[in-house]
C-alpha positions, -999 to +999 in steps of 0.1 A: -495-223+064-469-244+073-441-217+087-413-220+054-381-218+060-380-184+043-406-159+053-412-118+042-430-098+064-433-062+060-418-041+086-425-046+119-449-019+142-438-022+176-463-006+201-443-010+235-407-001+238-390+010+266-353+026+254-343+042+288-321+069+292-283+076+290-261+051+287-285+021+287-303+039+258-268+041+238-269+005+240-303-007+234-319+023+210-290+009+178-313-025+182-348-012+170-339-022+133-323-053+140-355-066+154-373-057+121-390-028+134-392+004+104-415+028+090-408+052+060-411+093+063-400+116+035-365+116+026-354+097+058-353+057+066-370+056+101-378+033+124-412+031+146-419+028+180-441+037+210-418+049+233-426+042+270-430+072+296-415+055+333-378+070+330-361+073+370-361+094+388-386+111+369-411+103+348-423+118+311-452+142+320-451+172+298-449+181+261-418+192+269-403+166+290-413+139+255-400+159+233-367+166+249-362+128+257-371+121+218-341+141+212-316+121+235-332+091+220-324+104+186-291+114+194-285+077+211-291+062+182-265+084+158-272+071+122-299+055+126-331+076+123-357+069+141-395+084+141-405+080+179-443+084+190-441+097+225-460+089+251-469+108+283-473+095+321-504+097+333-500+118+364-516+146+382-495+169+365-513+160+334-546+180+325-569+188+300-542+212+282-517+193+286-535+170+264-544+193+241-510+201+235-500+168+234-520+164+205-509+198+188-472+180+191-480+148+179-476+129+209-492+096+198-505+088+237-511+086+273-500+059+294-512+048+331-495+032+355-513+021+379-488+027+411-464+005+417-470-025+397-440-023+380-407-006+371-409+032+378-445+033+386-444+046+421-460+082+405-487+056+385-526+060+396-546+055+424-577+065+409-590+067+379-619+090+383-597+117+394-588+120+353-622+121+344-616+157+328-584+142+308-601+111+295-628+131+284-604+155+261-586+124+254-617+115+236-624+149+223-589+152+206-582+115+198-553+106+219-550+067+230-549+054+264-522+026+269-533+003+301-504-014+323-538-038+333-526-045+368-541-043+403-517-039+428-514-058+457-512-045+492-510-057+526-549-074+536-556-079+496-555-112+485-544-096+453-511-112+435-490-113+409-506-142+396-540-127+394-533-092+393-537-089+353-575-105+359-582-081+388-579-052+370-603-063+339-633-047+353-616-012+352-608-018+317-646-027+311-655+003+333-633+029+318-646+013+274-679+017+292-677+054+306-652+070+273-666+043+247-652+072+224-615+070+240-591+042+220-575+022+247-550-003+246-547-032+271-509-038+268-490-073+270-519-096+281-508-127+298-544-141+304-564-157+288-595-140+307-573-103+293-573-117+258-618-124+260-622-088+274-606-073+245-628-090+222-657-085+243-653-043+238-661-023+211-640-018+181-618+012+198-602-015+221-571-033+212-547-053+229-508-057+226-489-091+233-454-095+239-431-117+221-421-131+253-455-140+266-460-165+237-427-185+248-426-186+288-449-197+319-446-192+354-422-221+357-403-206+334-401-173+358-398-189+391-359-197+394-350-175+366-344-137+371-339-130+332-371-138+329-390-123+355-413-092+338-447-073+345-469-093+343-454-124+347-460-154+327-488-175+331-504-209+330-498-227+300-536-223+288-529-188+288-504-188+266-524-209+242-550-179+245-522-158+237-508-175+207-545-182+197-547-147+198-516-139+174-528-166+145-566-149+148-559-116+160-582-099+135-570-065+140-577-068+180-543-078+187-510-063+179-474-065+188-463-046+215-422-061+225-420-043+258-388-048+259-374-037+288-335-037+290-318-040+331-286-042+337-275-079+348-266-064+382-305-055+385-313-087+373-291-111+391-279-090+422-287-094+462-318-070+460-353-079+438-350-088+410-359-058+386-387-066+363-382-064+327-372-085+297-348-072+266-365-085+234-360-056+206-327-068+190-345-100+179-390-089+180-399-106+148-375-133+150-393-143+183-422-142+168-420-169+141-395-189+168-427-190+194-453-201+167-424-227+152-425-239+193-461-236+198-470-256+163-447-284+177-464-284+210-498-288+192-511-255+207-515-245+167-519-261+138-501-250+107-531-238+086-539-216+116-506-195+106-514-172+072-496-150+059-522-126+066-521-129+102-487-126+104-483-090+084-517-081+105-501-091+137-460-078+130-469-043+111-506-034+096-527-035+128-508-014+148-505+011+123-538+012+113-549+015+150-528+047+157-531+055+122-498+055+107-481+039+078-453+028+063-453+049+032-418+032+017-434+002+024-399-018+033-399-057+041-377-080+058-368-115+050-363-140+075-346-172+075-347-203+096-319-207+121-301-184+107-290-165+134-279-171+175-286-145+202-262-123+213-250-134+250-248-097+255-252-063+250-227-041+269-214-002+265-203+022+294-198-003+321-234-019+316-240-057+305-278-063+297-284-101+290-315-103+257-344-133+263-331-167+252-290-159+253-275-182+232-301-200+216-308-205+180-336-183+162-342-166+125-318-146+107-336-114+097-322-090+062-342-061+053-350-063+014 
């Protein structure tokens, strides 16, 4: 369909947030709804998200240690409630137990890092057979496996960040092939080769794509902090795969913002650039702004964009793959060019810039 100018989705699923901690969390956790992300429990209007596990200087690798940073999420967000599925860091720390009482506490997952790929990672993996144990009561007790899919590169490699993504697809391959029982989750592919080995495993793999990914390539990147991220944007061709891969998901894909709020100072300062873009103010409103852009490039046509897709896509394949739903089952309307991105977002001395300052997108109302 031809995107309308007026467009109801249900409420969005989003299966990659990062909210930090402290004061940068007092800024950025109050955005979740604005970026049409909700789910319904009893007696409580609550929002959804996968909340990642790489806080500094330590990362989330207990029961204890999720559930205590759920609460200073909560707290961070002061009205606004907000139903948080935890992930742990996959770590040495973590063992068979501490997957069983993961489980017990209803922490939705276990991410991996592999170390030092990206922002906090430096206690990531260096080998995944040392978890063999822990994969295999993941499997036992049903608790997901959320891939950063990235090699890292190393003095004598002639790994990248360009080809870093496509390096580690054969330990995604590997690790469906060993735990076929263990639901695992590539997240934010940026390749088109990531995007064909999803579809090429078995039903308990799924893949996440950012809202970012579907608007930027590497030209975009190089010259341009605020848009620097792990993994970095692509080749164009990719992000046609990606897009491709949004209009025809069929469940295998899902959106996953990982948004990933710096300060400016960390973007734009005399040391590296820290990887990470802000997205969740505006998730679904990117959305429909990147298919409106990618239909006017030609990379879609407009009967490739159903309705279908996009509730798939924004809410009911996300849930269904980690087995939630949104039992109030609230909507938002969108409008086109209703709205202009915030410049900034600032609290406590911190200024964190959101992907496309300034520029016009949708207007988003929940019904």
């Amino acid at each position: 369909m031809p995107l309308p100018d007026t467009v109801e989705l249900p409420a969005g699923f989003d299966a990659h947030v990062h909210l930090r901690d402290g004061d940068m969390c007092k800024i950025v956790a109050p955005t979740v709804r604005q970026g049409g992300v909700n789910q319904m429990a009893p007696s409580l209007t609550l929002l959804l998200a996968l909340i990642m596990p790489n806080l500094a200087p330590t990362p989330v690798t207990t029961v204890k240690m999720a559930l205590d940073y759920s609460a200073r999420i909560k707290q961070a967000l002061g009205k606004d409630e907000v139903d948080l599925l935890m992930t742990l860091y996959l770590h040495p720390d973590v063992t068979p137990e501490t997957v069983r009482e993961a489980k017990k506490a209803g922490v939705a997952a276990v991410k991996s890092y592999p170390a030092g790929v990206t922002t906090n990672s430096s206690a990531g993996v260096v080998d995944y057979d040392a978890f063999h144990e822990v994969f295999k009561t993941m499997e036992e007790v049903d608790l997901i496996l959320c891939l950063h899919g990235e090699c890292p590169s190393h003095a004598g490699s002639d790994i990248t960040t360009l080809n870093a993504e496509s390096k580690f697809l054969p330990t995604l391959k590997a690790l469906h092939a060993k735990y076929p029982k263990l639901r695992i989750i590539l997240e934010h592919c940026t390749t088109a080769e990531a995007v064909e080995a999803v579809k090429a495993c078995g039903p308990n793999v799924s893949g996440t794509i950012t809202c970012h990914h579907l608007f930027i390539t590497i030209d975009d990147v190089v010259g341009d902090a605020l848009n620097f991220c792990k993994p970095v944007a692509k080749l164009p061709a990719d992000r046609k795969a990606l897009l491709n891969a949004v209009a025809h998901s069929n469940g295998k894909f899902f959106l996953g913002t990982d948004s990933a709020p710096h300060p400016i100072t960390s973007k734009t300062g005399p040391s590296k650039a820290a990887a990470g873009v802000f997205t969740q103010p505006y998730a679904v409103q990117y959305l429909l702004a990147a298919l409106d852009d990618a239909v006017a490039r030609g990379e879609l046509r407009d009967e490739e964009i159903t309705q279908e897709g996009l509730e798939g896509f924004v809410s009911g394949y996300g849930r269904k793959f980690y087995g939630t739903e949104d039992v109030r089952k609230e909507r938002v309307r969108l409008t086109r060019g209703g709205a202009v991105v915030d410049q900034m977002f600032e609290g406590a001395g911190i200024q964190v810039v959101p992907f496309r300052a300034g520029k016009e997108t949708w207007s988003l109302q929940w019904m």
